[in-house]
Wavefront OBJ file of the C-alpha trace (Angstrom):
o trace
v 100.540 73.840 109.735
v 98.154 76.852 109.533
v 95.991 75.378 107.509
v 96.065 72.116 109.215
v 94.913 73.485 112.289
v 92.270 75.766 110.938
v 90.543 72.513 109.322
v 91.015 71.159 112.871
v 89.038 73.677 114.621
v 86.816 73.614 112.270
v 86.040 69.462 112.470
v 86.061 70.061 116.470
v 83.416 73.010 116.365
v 81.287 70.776 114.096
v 81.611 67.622 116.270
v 80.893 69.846 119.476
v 77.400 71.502 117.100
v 76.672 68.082 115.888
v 76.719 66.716 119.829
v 75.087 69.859 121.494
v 71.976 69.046 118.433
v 71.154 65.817 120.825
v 72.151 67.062 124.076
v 73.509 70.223 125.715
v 74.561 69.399 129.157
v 74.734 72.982 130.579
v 71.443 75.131 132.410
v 70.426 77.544 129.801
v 73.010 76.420 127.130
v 76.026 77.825 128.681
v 79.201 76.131 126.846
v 79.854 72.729 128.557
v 83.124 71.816 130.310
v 86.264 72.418 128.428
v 87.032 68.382 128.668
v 84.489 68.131 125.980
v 86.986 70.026 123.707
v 89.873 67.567 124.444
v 87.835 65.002 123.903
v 86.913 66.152 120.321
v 91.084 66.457 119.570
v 91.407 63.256 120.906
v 88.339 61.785 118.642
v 90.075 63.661 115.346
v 93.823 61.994 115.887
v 92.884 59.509 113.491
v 92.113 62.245 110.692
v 94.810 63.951 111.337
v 97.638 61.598 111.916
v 98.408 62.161 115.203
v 98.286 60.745 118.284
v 96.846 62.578 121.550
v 98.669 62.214 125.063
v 96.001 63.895 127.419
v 97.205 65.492 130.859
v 101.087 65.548 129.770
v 103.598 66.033 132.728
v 105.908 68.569 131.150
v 107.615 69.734 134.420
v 107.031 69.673 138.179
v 103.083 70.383 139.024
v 102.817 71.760 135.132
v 100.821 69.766 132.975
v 99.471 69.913 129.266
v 95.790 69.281 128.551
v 97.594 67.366 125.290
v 100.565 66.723 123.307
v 99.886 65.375 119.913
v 102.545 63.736 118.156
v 102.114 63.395 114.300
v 104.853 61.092 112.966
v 104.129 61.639 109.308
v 104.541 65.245 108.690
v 107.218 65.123 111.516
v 105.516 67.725 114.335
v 104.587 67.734 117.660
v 102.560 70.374 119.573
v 101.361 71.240 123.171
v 97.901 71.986 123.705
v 95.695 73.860 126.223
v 92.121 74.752 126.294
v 90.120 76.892 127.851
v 86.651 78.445 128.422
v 86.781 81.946 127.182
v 84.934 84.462 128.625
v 85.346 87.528 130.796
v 86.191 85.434 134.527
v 88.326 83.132 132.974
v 90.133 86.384 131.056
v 89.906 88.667 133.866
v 91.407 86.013 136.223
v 94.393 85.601 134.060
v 94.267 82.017 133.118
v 93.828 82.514 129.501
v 97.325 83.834 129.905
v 98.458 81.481 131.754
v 97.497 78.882 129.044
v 98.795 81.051 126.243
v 102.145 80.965 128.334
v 102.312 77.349 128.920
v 101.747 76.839 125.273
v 104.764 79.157 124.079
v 107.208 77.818 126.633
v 109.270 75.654 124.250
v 111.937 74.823 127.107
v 109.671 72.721 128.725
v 107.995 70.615 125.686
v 111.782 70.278 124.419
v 112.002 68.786 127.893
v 109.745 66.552 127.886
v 110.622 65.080 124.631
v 114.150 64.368 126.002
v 112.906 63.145 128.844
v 110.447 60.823 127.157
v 110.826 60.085 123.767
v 111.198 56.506 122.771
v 111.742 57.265 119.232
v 114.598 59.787 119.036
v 113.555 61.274 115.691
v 111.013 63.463 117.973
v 113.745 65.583 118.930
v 113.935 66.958 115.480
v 110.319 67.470 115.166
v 108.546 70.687 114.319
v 107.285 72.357 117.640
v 104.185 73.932 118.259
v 101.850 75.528 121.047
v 98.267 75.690 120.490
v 95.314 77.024 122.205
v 91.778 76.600 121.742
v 89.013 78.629 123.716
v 85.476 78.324 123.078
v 82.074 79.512 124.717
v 78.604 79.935 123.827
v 77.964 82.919 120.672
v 76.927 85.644 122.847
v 80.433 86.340 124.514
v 82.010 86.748 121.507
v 80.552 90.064 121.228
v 82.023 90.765 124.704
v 85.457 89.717 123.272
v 85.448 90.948 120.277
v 84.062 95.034 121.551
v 85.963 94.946 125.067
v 89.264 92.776 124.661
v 89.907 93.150 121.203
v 89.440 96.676 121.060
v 90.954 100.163 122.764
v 87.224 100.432 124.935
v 88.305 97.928 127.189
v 90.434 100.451 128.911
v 87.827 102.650 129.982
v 84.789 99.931 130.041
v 86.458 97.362 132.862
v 89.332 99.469 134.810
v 86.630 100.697 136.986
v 85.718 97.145 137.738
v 88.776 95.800 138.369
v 92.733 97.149 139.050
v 94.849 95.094 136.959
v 92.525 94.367 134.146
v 93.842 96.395 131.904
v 97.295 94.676 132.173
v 95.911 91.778 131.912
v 93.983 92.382 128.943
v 97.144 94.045 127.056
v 99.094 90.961 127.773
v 96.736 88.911 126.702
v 96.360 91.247 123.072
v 100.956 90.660 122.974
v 100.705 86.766 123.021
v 97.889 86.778 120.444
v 99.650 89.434 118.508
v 102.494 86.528 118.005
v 100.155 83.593 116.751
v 98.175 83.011 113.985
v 94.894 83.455 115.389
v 91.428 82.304 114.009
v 88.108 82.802 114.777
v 85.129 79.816 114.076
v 83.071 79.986 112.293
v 83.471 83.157 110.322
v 80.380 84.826 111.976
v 80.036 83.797 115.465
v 77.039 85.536 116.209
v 74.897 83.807 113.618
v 75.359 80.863 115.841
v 74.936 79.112 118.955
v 78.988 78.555 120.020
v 82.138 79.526 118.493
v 86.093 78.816 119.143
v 89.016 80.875 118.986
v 92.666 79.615 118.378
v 96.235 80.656 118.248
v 98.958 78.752 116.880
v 102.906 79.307 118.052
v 105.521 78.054 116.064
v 107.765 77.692 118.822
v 111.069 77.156 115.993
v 110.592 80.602 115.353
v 110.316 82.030 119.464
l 1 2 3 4 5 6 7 8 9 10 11 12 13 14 15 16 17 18 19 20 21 22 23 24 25 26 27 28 29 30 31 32 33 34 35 36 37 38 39 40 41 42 43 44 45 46 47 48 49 50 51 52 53 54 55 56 57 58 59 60 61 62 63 64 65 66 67 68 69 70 71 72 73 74 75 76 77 78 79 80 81 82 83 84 85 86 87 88 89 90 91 92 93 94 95 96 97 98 99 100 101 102 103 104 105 106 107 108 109 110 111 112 113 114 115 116 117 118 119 120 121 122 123 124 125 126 127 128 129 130 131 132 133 134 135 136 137 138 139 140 141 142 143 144 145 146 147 148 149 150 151 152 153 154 155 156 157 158 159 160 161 162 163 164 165 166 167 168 169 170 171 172 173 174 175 176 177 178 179 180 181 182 183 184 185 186 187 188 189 190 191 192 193 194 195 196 197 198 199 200 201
């Protein structure tokens, strides 16, 4: 599954380059709305051999931005995405996403609650996230979350940042986490992702 999901992002940050090349609907290229993400998982189902449920009622007023269902290699996996940068970090809802992603209880849920086929229930679960912005925050990520400065560069900004920020450095610590492309700088946008096999939480 690893794999499978690395040659995923991968397909979705080309599609988003290859789009961006003819139009980049954002003042002074700043990333476009995160729709445009779902849309590119929804445009690679057929690739991939699965099909995309978009806005996915999983429990009262909690939704998925997807669940893709892939009924040849028998998994199914809950999806959020999200800008990533330091408001959407510092406000907590990359958390939040990476929380809604790992909560197996309520995909397993909404399978039983759902499923027309019953073989679903003995699918493979998953939780996936993808983030993405434009090249230059992944500097800001990369120095200040990903590393020990972030205590002393942002708790003078804000209180709880530093809580935040450690959670945020657990649930990552539990995925398999990527980074595209390789080096983000180089380019114009990059993605981030982190995979949960919820069988094993």
């Amino acid at each position: 599954m690893e794999r499978i999901v690395n040659k995923l992002v991968e397909d979705i940050y080309e599609g988003m380059n290859n789009k961006l090349a003819i139009l980049w609907p954002e003042k002074d290229d700043f990333f476009p709305p995160e729709a445009n993400l779902v849309f590119e998982l929804a445009r690679l189902g057929e690739k991939f051999h699965y099909f995309s449920y978009g806005e996915a009622n999983v429990g009262k007023h909690n939704r998925r931005d997807m669940i893709l269902i892939n009924s040849k290699d028998n998994w199914i996996c809950q999806v959020e995405v999200k800008l990533v940068n330091s408001e959407t970090i510092n406000e907590g809802s990359v958390v939040e996403d990476l929380k809604r992603v790992m909560n197996k209880d309520e995909l397993t849920n909404f399978i039983n609650k759902y499923a027309k086929d019953q073989n679903i229930k003995c699918f493979r679960k998953y939780g996936l996230f993808i983030g993405g912005d434009i090249s230059h925050m992944f500097s800001w990520w990369n120095t200040n979350l990903l590393s020990e400065s972030i205590k002393q560069f942002y708790k003078k900004y804000i209180s709880d940042v530093e809580e935040k920020h450690e959670e945020l450095r657990l649930y990552l610590t539990k995925s398999t986490y990527g980074i595209v492309p390789k080096d983000p700088e180089e380019t114009k946008l990059w993605l981030v992702y982190a995979l949960f096999n919820l069988d094993k939480n």
